[in-house]
C-alpha positions in Angstrom: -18.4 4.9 -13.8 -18.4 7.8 -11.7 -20.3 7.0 -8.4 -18.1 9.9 -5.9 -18.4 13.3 -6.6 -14.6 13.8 -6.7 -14.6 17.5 -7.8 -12.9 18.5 -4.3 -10.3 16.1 -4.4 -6.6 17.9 -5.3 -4.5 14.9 -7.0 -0.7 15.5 -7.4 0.2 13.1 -10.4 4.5 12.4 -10.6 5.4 11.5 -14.2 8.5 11.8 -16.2 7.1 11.7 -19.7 4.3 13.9 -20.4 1.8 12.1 -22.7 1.3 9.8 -20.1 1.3 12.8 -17.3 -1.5 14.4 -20.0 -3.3 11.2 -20.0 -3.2 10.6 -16.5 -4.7 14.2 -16.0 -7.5 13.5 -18.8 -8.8 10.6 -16.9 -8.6 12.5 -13.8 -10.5 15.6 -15.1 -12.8 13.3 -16.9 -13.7 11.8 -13.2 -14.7 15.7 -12.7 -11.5 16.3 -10.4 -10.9 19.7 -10.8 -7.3 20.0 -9.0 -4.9 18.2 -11.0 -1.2 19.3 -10.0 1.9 17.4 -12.6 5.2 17.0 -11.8 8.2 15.2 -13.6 10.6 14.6 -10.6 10.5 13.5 -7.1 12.3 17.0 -6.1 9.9 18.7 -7.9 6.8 17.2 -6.5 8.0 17.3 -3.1 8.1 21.0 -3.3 5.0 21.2 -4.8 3.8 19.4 -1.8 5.1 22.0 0.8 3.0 24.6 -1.1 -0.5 23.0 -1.3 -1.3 19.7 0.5 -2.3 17.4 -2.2 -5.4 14.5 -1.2 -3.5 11.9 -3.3 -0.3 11.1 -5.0 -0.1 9.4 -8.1 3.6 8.6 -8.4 5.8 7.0 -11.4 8.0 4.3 -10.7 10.6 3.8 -13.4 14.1 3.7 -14.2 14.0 7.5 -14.7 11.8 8.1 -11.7 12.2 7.1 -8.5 8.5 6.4 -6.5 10.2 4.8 -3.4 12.7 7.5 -2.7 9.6 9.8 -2.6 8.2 7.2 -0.2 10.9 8.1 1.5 10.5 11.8 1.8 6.9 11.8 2.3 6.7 9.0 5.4 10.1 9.5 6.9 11.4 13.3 6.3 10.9 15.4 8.9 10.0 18.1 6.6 7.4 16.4 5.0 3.8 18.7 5.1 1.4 15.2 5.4 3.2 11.5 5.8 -0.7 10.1 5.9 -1.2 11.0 2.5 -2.2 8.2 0.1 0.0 7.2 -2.1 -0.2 5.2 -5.1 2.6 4.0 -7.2 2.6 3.2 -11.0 4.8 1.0 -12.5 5.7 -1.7 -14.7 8.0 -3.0 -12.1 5.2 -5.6 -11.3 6.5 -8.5 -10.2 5.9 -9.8 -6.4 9.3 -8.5 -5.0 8.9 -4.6 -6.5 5.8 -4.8 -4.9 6.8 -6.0 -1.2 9.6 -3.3 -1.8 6.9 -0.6 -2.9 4.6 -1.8 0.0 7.5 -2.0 2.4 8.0 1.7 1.7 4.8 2.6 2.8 2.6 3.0 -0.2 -1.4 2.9 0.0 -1.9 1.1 -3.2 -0.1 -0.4 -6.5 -1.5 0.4 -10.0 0.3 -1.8 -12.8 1.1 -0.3 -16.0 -0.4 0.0 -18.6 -2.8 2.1 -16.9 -6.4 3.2 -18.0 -8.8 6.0 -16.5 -10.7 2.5 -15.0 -7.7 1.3 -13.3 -7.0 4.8 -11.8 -10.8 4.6 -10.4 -10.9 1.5 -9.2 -7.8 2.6 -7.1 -9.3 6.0 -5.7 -12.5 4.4 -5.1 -10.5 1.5 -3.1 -8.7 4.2 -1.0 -11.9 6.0 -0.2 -14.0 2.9 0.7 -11.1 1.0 2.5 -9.3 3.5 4.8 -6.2 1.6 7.0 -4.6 2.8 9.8 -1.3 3.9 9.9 1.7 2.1 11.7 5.1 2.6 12.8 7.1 -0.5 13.3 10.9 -0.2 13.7 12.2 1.2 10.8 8.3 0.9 8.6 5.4 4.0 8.6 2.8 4.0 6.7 -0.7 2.2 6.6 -1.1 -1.4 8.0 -0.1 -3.6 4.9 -2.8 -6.0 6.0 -5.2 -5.6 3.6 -7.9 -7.6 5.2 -9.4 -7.9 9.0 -9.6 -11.4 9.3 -12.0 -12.8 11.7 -10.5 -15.7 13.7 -13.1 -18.1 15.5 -10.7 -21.2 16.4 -8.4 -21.9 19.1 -6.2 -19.8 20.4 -3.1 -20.8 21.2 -1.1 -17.5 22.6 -3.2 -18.2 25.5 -1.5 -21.2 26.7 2.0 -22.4 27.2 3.8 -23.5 24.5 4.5 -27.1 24.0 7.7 -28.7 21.8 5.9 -31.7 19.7 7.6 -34.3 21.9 6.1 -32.7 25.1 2.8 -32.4 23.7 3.1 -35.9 22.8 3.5 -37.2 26.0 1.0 -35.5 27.7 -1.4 -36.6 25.0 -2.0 -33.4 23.6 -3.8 -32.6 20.1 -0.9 -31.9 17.0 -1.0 -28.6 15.8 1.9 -26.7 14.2 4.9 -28.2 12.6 4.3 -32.0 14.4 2.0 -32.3 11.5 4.1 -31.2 9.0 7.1 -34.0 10.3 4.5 -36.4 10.3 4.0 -37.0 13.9 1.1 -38.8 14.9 -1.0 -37.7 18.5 -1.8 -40.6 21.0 -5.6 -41.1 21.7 -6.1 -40.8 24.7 
């Protein structure tokens, strides 16, 4: 299962009940990561990060716990020791708007509960072989929520003007946009 040697890694794992923080640091230590720091509030864990840097957060999201306000303090506080760190956020909250709101808040990656020491791998192993770049666009930071570089090999059209469908039409140009979806037709020429 193992294929990183993950003993140097220092994990920082934010859980409000603690046989699921015990569990969580079972499968870590079992992955031979030696640094396992636990926390049960974001206050708590933001301290803990001022201290000693952590290589990756493992945050809670629940009713009792709070993961995007600690977003929050790690991206936009100034006070914050490391707003690149990776973040992931577990939670049962797993439908598709929690997760634009978790992504939106600048997490690295989403781990839906329940959780096993697999799941937990396959996310620190997605981190490590899929670093992104980091953005700041108005009021977002974090990493780029593209998740993919997609290759684009057709036309481009930013490099031309722009035509409305009834201009293109007239000069005979090929549909492309929303013509098609009205159900205009292009003249041959």
């Amino acid at each position: 299962m193992n294929t990183y040697n993950l003993s140097g890694l220092n994990v920082l794992v934010i859980e409000q009940h603690s046989l699921i923080r015990d569990a969580i640091r079972g499968a870590l230590e079992a992955m031979n990561v030696k640094k396992v720091r636990l926390a049960n509030n974001v206050r708590k864990a933001f301290m803990m990060m001022q201290g000693d840097k952590p290589d990756l957060i493992l945050t809670d999201w629940s009713p009792g716990l709070d993961g995007i306000e600690l977003m929050n303090l790690i991206r936009k506080d100034r006070h914050s020791p490391d707003v690149f760190v990776p973040v992931v956020i577990m939670s049962a909250y797993s439908e598709a708007h929690h997760v634009n709101k978790a992504i939106n808040a600048g997490i690295n990656d989403f781990l839906k509960k329940p959780i096993s020491a697999s799941s937990i791998f396959s996310r620190i192993k997605w981190i490590i072989e899929n670093p992104r770049l980091y953005v700041r666009s108005g009021p977002y930071f974090g990493p780029c929520r593209r998740r993919t570089n997609a290759f684009f090999d057709g036309f481009d059209r930013r490099r031309r003007p722009t035509y409305e469908g009834r201009e293109r039409r007239q000069q005979q140009l090929p549909f492309r946009g929303k013509e098609r979806r009205f159900g205009y037709q292009a003249r041959a020429a």
